[in-house]
ZANU-581228 format. One record per residue (C-alpha): residue in one letter; residue number from 1; y negated, z negated, x negated. Coordinates in steps of 0.25 Angstrom, whole numbers, plus 2048, in hexadecimal, padded with zeros to 3 digits. Layout:
- a_NUM_Y_Z_X $
...
END
This chain:
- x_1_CDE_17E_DB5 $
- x_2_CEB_179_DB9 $
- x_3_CE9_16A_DBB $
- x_4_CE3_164_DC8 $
- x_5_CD7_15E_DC6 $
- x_6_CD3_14F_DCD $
- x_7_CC4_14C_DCF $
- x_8_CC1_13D_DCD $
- x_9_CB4_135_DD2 $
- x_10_CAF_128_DCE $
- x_11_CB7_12A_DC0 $
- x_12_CB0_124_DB5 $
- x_13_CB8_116_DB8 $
- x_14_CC1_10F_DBF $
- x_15_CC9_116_DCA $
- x_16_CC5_123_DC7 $
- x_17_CC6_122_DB9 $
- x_18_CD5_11F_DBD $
- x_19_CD6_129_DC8 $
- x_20_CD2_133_DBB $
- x_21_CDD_130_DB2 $
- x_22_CE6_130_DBC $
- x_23_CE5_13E_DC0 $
- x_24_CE3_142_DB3 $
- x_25_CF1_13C_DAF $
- x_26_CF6_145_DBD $
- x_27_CF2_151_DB5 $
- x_28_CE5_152_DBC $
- x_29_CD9_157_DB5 $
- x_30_CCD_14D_DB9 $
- x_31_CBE_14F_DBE $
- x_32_CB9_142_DBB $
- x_33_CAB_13E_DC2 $
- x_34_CA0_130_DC2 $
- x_35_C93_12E_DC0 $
- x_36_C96_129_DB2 $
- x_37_C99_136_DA9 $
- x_38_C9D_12E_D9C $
- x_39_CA7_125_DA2 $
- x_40_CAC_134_DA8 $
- x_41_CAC_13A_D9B $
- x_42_CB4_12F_D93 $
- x_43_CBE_130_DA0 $
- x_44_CC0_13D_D9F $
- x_45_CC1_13D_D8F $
- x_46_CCE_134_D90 $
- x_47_CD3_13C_D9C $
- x_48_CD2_149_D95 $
- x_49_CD8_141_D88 $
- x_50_CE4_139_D90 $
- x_51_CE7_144_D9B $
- x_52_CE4_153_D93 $
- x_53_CDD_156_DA2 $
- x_54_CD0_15D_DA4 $
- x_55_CC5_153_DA9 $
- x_56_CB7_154_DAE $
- x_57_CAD_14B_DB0 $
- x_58_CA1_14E_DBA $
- x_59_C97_142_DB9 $
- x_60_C91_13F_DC7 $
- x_61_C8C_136_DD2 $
- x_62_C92_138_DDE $
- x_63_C87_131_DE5 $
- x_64_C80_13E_DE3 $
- x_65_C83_145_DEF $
- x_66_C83_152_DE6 $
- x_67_C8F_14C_DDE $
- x_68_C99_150_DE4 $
- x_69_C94_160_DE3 $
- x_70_C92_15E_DD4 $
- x_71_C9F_158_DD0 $
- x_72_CA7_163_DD8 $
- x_73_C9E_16E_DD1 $
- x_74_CA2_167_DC4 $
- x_75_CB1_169_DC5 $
- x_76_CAE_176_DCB $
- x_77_CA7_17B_DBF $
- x_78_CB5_179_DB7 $
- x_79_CBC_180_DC0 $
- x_80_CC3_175_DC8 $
- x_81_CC6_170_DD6 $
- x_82_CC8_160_DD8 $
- x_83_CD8_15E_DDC $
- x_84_CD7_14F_DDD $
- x_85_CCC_148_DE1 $
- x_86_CC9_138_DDD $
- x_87_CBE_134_DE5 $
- x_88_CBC_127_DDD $
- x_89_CAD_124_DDB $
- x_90_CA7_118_DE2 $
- x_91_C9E_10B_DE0 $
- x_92_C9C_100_DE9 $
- x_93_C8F_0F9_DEE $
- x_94_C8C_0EC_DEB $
- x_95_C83_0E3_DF5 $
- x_96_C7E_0E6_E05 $
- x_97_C7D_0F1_E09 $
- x_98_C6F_0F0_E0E $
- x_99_C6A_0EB_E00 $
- x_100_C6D_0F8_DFA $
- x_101_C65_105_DFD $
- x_102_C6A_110_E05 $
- x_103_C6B_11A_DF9 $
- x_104_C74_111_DF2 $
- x_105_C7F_111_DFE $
- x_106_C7C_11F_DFF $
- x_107_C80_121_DF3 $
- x_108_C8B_119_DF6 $
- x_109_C91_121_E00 $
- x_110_C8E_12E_DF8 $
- x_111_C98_12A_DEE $
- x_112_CA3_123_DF6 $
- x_113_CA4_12A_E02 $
- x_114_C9D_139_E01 $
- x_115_CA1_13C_DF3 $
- x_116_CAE_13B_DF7 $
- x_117_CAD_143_E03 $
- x_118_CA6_14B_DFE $
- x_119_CB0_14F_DF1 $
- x_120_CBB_14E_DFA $
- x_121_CB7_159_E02 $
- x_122_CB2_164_DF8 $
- x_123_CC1_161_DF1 $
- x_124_CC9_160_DFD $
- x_125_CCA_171_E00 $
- x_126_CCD_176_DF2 $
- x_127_CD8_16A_DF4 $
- x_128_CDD_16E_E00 $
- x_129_CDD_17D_DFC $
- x_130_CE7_17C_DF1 $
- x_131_CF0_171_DF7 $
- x_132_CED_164_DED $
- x_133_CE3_159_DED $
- x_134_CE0_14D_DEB $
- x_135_CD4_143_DF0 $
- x_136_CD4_134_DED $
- x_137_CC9_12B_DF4 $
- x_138_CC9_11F_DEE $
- x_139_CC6_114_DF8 $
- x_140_CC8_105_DF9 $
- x_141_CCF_0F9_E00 $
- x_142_CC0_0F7_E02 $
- x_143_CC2_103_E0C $
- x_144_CCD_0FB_E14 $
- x_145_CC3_0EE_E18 $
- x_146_CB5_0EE_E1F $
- x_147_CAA_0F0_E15 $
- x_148_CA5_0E4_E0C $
- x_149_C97_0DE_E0D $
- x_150_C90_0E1_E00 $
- x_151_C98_0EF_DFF $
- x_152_C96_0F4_E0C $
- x_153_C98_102_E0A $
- x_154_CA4_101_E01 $
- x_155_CB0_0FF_E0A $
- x_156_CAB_108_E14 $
- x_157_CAB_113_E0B $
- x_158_CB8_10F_E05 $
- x_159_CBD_110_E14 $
- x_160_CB7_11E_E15 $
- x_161_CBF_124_E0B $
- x_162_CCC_11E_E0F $
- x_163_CCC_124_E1C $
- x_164_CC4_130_E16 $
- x_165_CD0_131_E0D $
- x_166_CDB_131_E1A $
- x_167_CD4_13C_E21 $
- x_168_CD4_144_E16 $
- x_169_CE2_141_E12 $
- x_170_CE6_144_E20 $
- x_171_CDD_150_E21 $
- x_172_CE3_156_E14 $
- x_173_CF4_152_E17 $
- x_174_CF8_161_E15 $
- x_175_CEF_165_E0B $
- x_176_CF3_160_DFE $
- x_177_CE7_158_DFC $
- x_178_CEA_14A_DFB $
- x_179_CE1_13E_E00 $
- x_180_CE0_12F_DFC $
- x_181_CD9_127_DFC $
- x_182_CD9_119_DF2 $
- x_183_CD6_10B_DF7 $
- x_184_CD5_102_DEB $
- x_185_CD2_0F3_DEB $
- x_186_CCC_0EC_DDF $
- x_187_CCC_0F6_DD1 $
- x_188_CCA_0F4_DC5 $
- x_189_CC0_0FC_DC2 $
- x_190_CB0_0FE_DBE $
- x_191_CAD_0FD_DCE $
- x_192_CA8_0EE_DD1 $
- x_193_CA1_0ED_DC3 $
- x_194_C99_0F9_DCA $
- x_195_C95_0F1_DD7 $
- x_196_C94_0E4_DCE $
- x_197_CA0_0DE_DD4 $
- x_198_CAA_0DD_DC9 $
- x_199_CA9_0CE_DC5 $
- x_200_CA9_0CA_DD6 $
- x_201_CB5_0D3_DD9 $
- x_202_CBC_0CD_DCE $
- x_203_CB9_0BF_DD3 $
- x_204_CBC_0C2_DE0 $
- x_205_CCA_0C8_DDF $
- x_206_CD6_0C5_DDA $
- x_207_CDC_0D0_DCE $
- x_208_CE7_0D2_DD6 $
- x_209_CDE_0DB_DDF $
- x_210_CDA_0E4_DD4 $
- x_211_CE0_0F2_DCF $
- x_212_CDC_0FA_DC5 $
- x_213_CD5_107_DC3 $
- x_214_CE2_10F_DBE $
- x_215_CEB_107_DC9 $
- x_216_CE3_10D_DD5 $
- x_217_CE1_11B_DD0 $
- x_218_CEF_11D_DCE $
- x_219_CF2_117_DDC $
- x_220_CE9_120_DE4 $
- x_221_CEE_12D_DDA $
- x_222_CFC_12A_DDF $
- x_223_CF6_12B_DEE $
- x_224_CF1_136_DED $
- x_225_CFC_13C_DE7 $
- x_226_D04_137_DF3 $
- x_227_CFA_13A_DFD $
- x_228_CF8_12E_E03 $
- x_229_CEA_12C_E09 $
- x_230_CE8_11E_E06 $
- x_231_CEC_116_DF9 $
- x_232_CE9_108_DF7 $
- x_233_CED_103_DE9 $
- x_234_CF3_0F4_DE7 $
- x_235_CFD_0EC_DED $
- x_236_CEF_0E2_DF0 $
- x_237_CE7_0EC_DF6 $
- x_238_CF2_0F2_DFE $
- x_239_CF5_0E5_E04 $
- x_240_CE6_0E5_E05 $
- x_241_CE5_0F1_E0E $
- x_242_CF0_0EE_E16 $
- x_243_CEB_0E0_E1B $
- x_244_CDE_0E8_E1D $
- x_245_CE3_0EF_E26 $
- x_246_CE8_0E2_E30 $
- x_247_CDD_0DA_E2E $
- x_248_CD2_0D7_E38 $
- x_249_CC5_0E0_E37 $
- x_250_CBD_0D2_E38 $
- x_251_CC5_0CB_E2F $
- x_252_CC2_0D6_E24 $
- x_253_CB4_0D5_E24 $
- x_254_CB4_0C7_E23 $
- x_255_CBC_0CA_E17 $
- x_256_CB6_0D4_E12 $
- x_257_CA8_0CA_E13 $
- x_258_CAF_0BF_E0C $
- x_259_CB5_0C9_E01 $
- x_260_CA7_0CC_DFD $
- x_261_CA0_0BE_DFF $
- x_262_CAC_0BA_DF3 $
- x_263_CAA_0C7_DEB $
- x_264_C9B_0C2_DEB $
- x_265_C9E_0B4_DE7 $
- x_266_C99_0AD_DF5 $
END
């Protein structure tokens, strides 16, 4: 088999739906996973139609710590090694923190921090050993501010992997495996009608803040082609992310408090 093959998660949807197309437009055969197996199938039927790739579809939850395993065992069964990995699934929490159960942030957790770890690592030395890779983290402008009441865990996590992301990128300079990670802002996509945000989000700010799906994927593809460990997509978020950085601490998490009392309607 002749063409490199990219390992996309969270792509039923959205991003990583995108991030799918994208690299099957590069030439990439894809290995598409999410808990949703016919919205993986219908993916892969129009990749496979549009893009004459191979695809494959492994229908997990990567809140189940045996996921990862079961995935990589999947694409080993055809015969493959993952050359570009998309870590792209994620979800958000919506309400305090401790009104949830603990088994509900665990899960959290599982998903957006140590499934990407996790894939990262068991792909990273077949990488290395023959000189080309390719691992995108997709993070957030979340990641960039302190975290917000009512989605307590989400911008830390975000945060994680954008510095998870440096210390690999720094880690792997000579290597051939490229490392970015992709900080979004507000994308169109199937993420706040999950967490039951969409019609509050979209009262709450303007459209000039939002990017499509297709818009982001391609930004953080081109990154990662280049090799730059951090991508923020959008003139708006990149002036975003450079105020972020001047700011005072206090004076962010009164605005991140204020952010949230106005996304609630209050």
């Amino acid at each position: 088999m002749t063409r490199r093959l990219a390992l996309i998660t969270g792509a039923s949807a959205g991003i990583g739906a995108a991030f799918a197309r994208i690299y099957a437009g590069n030439g990439y055969d894809v290995a598409l996973t999410a808990r949703r197996g016919e919205k993986l199938e219908a993916l892969a039927d129009e990749i496979k139609l549009r893009s004459g790739v191979e695809t494959y579809t492994v229908e997990a939850d990567l809140a189940d710590p045996d996921a990862v395993d079961q995935i990589l065992a999947a694409i080993a069964d055809q015969g493959r090694t993952v050359d570009a990995l998309v870590n792209n699934a994620g979800y958000g929490v919506r309400g305090a923190y401790s009104a949830k159960p603990w088994e509900t942030h665990q899960d959290f957790l599982q998903v957006m921090t140590v499934a990407p770890c996790e894939l990262a690592r068991k792909v990273l030395p077949a990488m290395a050993s023959q000189g080309f890779g390719r691992i995108i983290n997709v993070a957030s402008v979340a990641g960039m501010v302190p975290g917000t009441p009512g989605s307590t865990l989400y911008g830390p996590v975000k945060s994680f992997l954008i510095r998870f992301s440096q210390g690999l990128h720094n880690e792997n300079r000579d290597t051939g495996v490229h490392v970015s990670a992709l900080c979004p802002g507000f994308t169109y996509s199937e993420f706040h009608d999950v967490a039951g945000m969409r019609e509050q989000i979209r009262r709450s700010t303007p459209l000039w803040m939002w990017m499509g799906a297709d818009e982001v994927a391609a930004a953080g593809y081109e990154a990662a082609e280049a090799n730059r460990p951090v991508c923020t997509p959008g003139a708006p978020n990149i002036a975003v992310s450079a105020l972020l950085k001047v700011l005072p601490e206090e004076w962010l998490m009164a605005l991140m408090r204020t952010r949230r009392l106005r996304v609630l309607g209050r």
